[in-house]
C-alpha positions as CSV (number, residue, x, y, z in Angstrom):
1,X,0.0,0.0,0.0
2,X,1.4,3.3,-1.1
3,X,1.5,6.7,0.9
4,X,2.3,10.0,-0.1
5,X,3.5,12.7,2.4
6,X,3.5,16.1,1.3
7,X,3.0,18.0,4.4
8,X,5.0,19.0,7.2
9,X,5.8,16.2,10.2
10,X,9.1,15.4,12.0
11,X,11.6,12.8,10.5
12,X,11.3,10.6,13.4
13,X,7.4,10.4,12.6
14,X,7.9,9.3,8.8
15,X,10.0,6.7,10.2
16,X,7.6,5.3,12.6
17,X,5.2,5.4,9.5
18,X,7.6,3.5,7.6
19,X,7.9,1.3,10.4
20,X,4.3,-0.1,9.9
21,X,3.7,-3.3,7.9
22,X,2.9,-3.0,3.9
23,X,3.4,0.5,3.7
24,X,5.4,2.1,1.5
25,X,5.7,5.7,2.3
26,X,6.4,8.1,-0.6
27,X,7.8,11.7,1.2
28,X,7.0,14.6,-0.9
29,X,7.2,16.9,1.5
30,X,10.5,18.8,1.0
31,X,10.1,19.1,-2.9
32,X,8.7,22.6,-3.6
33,X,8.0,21.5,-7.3
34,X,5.7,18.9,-6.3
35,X,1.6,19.8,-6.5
36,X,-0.5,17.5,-5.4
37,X,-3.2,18.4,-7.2
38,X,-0.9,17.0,-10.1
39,X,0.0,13.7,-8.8
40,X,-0.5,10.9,-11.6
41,X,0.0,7.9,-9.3
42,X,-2.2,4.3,-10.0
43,X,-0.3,3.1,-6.6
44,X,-1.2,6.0,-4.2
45,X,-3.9,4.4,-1.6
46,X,-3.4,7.1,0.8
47,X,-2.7,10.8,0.6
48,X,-1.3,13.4,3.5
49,X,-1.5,16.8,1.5
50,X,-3.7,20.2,1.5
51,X,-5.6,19.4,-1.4
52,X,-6.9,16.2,-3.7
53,X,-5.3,16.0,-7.0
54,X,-7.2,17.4,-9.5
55,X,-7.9,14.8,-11.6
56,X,-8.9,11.8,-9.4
57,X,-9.2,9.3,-12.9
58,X,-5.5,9.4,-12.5
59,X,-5.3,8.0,-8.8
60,X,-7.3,5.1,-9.6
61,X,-6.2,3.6,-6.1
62,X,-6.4,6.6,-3.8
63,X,-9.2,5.9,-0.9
64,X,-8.3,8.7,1.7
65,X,-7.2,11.9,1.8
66,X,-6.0,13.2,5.2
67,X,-5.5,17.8,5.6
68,X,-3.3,19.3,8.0
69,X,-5.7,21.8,8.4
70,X,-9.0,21.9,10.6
71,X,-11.1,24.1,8.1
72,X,-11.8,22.7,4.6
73,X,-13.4,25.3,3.0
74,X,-10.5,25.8,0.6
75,X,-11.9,22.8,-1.3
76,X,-15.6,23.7,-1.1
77,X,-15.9,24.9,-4.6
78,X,-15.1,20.9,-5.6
79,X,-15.5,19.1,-2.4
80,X,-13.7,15.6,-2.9
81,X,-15.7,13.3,-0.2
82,X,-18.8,14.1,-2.9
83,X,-16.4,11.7,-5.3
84,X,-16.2,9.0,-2.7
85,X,-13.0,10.3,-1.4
86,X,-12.9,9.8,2.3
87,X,-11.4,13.2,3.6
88,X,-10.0,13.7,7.0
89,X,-9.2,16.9,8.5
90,X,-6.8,18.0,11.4
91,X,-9.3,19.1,13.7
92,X,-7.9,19.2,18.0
93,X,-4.5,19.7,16.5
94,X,-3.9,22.9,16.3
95,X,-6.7,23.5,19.6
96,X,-3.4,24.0,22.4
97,X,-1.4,26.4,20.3
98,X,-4.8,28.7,19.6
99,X,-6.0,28.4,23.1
100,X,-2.4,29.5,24.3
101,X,-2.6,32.9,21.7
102,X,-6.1,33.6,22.5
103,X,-5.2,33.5,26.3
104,X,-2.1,35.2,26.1
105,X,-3.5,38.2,23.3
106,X,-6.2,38.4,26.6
107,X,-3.9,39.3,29.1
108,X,-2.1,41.5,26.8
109,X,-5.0,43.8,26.0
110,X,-5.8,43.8,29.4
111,X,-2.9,44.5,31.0
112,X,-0.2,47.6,29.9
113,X,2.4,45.6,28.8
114,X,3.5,48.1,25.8
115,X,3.6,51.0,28.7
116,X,6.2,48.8,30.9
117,X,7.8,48.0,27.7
118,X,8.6,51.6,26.8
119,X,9.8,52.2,30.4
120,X,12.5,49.7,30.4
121,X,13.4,50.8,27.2
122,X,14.1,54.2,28.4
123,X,15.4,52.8,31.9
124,X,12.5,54.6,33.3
125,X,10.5,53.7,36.5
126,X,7.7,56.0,36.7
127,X,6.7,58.2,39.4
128,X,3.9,57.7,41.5
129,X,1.5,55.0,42.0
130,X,1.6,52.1,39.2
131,X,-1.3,51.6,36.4
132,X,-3.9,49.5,37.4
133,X,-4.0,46.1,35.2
134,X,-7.4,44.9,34.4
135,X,-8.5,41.5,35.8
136,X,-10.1,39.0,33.2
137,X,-11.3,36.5,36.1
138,X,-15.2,37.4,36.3
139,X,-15.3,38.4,32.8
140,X,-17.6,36.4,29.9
141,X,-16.0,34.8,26.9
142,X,-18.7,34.5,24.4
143,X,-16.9,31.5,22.1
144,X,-18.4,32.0,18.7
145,X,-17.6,27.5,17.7
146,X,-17.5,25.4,19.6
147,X,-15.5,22.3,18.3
148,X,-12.3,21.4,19.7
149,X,-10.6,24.9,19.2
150,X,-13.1,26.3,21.7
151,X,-13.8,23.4,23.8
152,X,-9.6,24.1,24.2
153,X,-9.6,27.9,24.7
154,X,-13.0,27.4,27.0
155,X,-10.6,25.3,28.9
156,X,-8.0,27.6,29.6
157,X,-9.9,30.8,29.8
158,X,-12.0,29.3,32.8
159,X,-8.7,28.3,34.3
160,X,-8.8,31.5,34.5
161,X,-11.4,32.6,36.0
162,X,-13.7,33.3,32.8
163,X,-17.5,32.6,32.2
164,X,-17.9,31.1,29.6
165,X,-20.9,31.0,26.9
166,X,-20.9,28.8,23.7
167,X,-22.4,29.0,20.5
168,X,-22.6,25.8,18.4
169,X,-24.6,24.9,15.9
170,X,-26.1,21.7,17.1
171,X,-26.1,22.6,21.2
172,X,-27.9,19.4,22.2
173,X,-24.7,17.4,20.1
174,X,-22.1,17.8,23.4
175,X,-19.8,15.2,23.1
176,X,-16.3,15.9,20.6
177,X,-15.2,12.7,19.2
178,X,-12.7,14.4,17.2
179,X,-8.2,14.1,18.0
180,X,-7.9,15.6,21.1
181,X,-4.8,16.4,23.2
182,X,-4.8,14.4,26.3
183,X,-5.9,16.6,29.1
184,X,-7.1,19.1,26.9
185,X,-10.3,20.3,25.6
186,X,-13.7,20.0,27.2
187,X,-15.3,16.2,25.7
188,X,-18.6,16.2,26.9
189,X,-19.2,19.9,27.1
190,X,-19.4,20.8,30.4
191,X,-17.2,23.8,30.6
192,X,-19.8,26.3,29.1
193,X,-22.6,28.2,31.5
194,X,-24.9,28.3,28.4
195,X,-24.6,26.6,24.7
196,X,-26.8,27.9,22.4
197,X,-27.4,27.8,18.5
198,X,-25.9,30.1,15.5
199,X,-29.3,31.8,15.5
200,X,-28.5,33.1,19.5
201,X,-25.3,34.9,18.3
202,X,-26.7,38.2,18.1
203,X,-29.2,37.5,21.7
204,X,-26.0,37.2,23.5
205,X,-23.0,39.0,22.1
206,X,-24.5,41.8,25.2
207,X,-23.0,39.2,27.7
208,X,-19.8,39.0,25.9
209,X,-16.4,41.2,27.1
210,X,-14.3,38.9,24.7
211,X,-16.4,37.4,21.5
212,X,-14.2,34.4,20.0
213,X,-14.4,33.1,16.6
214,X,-13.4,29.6,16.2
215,X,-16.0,27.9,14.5
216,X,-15.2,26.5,10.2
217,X,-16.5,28.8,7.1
218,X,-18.8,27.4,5.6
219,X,-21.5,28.9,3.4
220,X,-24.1,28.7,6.2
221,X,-21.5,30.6,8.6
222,X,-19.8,32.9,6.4
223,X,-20.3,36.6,7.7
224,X,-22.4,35.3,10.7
225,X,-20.4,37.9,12.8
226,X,-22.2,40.5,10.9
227,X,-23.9,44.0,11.8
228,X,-26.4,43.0,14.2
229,X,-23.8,41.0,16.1
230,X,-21.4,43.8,16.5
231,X,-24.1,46.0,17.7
232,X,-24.7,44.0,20.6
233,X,-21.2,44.1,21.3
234,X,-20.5,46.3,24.4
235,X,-18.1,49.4,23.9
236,X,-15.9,48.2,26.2
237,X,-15.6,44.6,24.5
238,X,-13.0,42.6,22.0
239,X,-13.5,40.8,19.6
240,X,-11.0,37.6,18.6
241,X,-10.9,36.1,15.5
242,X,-8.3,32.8,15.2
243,X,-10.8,30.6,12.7
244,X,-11.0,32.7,9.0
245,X,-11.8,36.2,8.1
246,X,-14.6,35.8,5.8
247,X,-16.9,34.6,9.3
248,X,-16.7,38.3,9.9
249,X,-18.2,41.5,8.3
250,X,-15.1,43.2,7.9
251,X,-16.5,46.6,7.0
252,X,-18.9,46.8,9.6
253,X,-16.0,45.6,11.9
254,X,-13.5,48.3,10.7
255,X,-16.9,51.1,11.3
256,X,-17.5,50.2,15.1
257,X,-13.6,50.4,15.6
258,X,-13.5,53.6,14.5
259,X,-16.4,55.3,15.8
260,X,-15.2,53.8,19.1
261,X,-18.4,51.4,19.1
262,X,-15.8,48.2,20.5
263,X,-13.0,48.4,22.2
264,X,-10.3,46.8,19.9
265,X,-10.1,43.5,18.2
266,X,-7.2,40.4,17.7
267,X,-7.0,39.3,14.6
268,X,-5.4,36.2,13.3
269,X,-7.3,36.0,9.8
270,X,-8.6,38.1,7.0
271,X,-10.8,38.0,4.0
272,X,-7.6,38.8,1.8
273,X,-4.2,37.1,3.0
274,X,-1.3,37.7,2.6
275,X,-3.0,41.4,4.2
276,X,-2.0,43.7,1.6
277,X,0.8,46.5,2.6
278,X,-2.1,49.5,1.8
279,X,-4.9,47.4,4.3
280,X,-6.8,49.5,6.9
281,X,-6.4,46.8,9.1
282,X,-2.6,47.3,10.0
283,X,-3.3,51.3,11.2
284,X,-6.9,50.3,12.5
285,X,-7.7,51.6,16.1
286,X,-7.1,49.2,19.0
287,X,-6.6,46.1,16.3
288,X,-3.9,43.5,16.8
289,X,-2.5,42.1,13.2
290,X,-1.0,38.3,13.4
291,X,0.0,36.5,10.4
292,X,-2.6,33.5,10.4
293,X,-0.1,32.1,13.0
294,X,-1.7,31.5,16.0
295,X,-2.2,27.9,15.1
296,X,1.2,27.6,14.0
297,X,2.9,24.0,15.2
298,X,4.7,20.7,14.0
299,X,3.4,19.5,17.9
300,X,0.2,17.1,17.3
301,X,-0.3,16.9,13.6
302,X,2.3,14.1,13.5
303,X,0.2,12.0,16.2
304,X,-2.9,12.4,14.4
305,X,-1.4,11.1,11.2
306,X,0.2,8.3,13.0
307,X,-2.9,7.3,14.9
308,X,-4.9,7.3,11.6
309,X,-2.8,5.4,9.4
310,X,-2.7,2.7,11.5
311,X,-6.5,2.4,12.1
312,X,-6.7,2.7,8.4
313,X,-4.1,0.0,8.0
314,X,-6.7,-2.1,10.9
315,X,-9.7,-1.6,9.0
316,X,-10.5,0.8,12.0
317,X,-13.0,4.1,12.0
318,X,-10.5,7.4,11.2
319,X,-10.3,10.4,13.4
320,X,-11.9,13.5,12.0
321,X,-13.9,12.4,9.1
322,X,-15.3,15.3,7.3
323,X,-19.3,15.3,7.5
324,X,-20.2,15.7,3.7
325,X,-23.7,17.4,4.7
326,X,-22.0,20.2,7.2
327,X,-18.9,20.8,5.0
328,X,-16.4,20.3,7.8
C-alpha cells in the first residue's frame, strides 16, 4: 500500500510510519516543485497533503485523503468526499497552540504591557502609583464554535477565572469525538454556562467582554459575525478572530472600531491574505494584526497522522472524518 506525504511532520514520525507493515511511504514533502493536485500515481492508496489531486481518474487507487488543516473550505468549490474520497481533516491539533494565543493576546489587552515596555526601554520607573491592570477573572468569553478549538480555549480561559458561553450549531450534540490532546479540551461539554445555536449569536453578544471566533467557514456561517452581532457588542468589548476572516463583516467591523463602538479586536485571519501593505487593518484603532499564526505547530499533527494510518491499516473508523452534509 502506497503513501504519499506532502506536508510538514518530523523525521522521526515518517520513520515510525515506515515502520508499519505493507506501507510504502512516498515523502513529498521537501520538494517545492511537487503539486499534489498534479499527482499521476495508480499506486497512491493514501494521501497526506492540502488538497486532492485534480484529476482523481489518475489515482485510480487513492481511498483517503488526510488535511493538515481543521477548516476545509478551501476545497468547497469541488469538495472531494462528494467523489467517494474519504477526507479527514486535522481538527484538536492545532486546539493548544490557539487556546495559548487567544489567552495570552487576553492578558495583553488587558494588561499595559507596551507601557512597561517603553519604560524599560528608556530605563524609566515611573513616578507615582503604578497603572492599574485589568483583571479578566469574572469576565464572559462568548466562544463564537465550539468544536475542539473552543472546547480548548473554553478550557484555559475558565482556568482563568472566565465565564464562559458557547455557540454551536447543534447545542444538544455535546460530546467531541474528534483528536484531542490528552488533558485538553472540554469532551462532553461541560465547561460552558450556556450553549446555544448560530441563530443566539446576536441574543448574546451583550454578555460578551471577549467574543471568539473559532467555528469553520462554511456557506451557512460565512459573515455570521455581521452588523447585528457587533451592535450587541458592548463598547468596552473585544473581539478575537483565530478561525478565518470571511466569518466576519469586515466593514462593519472596521466602522464600530473607528467610531469607538468596541473596544479593539485580535486578529489572526482576513478576507484577503497575505494582508496587503495598503490594508486598513494594519493602522486600524485598538486592532492586533497576526500573520494566520496562531495555530502555527509541527506538535500534534504528527500524532494524528500516525494514529490514523494505522487504524486505516486495521480496517479501523479514522479520526476526524469530514461530514459531507456540514462541510467540515
Amino acid at each position: 500500500m502506497r503513501l504519499v506525504l506532502d506536508a510538514k511532520i518530523r523525521p522521526d514520525s515518517i520513520e515510525r510510519l515506515r515502520a508499519m507493515p505493507d506501507l510504502e511511504v512516498v515523502d513529498r514533502s521537501g520538494d517545492d516543485a511537487f503539486d499534489p493536485a498534479d499527482l499521476v500515481d495508480a499506486e497512491v492508496e493514501i494521501l497526506i497533503a492540502g488538497r486532492p489531486p485534480a484529476d482523481l481518474s489518475r489515482v485510480p487507487a487513492l481511498r483517503w485523503l488526510q488535511v493538515p488543516s481543521a477548516g476545509v473550505d478551501h476545497m468547497a468549490a469541488d469538495p472531494p468526499w462528494r467523489k467517494g474520497l474519504l477526507v479527514t481533516n486535522a481538527r484538536g491539533v492545532y486546539a493548544v497552540p490557539i487556546a495559548e494565543y487567544v489567552s495570552g493576546m487576553l492578558l495583553r489587552v488587558h494588561q499595559p504591557a507596551a507601557t512597561w515596555s517603553a519604560d524599560q526601554a528608556a530605563h524609566r520607573w515611573p513616578p507615582g502609583t503604578p497603572r492599574l491592570v485589568s483583571i479578566i477573572r469574572g469576565r464572559t468569553a462568548v466562544i463564537a464554535g465550539y468544536g475542539s478549538i473552543g472546547r480548548e480555549v473554553a478550557r484555559v480561559l475558565a482556568s482563568l477565572g472566565m465565564r464562559i458561553l458557547a455557540v454551536k450549531r447543534r447545542p444538544d450534540e455535546r460530546h467531541d469525538a474528534s483528536f484531542r490532546v490528552p488533558g485538553t479540551g472540554d469532551p462532553d461539554g461541560s465547561i460552558p454556562e450556556r450553549i446555544v445555536d448560530e441563530a443566539a449569536l446576536a441574543e448574546i453578544a451583550p454578555e460578551a467582554d471577549v467574543l471568539i471566533v473559532t467555528m469553520p467557514l462554511t456557506e451557512r456561517s460565512r459573515g455570521i459575525v455581521g452588523r447585528e452581532v457587533l451592535a450587541g457588542l458592548r463598547p468596552d468589548g473585544w473581539l478575537i478572530n483565530v478561525s478565518r476572516g470571511a466569518l466576519v463583516d469586515e466593514p462593519a467591523l472596521l466602522e464600530a472600531l473607528r467610531a469607538g463602538r468596541l473596544a479593539g479586536a485580535v486578529l489572526d485571519v482576513f478576507g484577503e491574505e497575505p494582508l496587503p501593505p495598503d490594508s486598513p487593518w494594519w493602522d486600524a484603532p485598538n486592532v492586533i494584526v497576526t500573520p494566520h499564526a496562531s495555530g502555527h505547530t509541527l506538535r500534534f499533527f504528527d500524532e494524528l497522522v500516525i494514529e490514523n494510518v494505522r487504524r486505516y491499516l486495521a480496517h479501523e473508523p479514522l479520526l476526524n472524518p469530514v461530514d459531507p452534509e456540514r462541510g467540515y
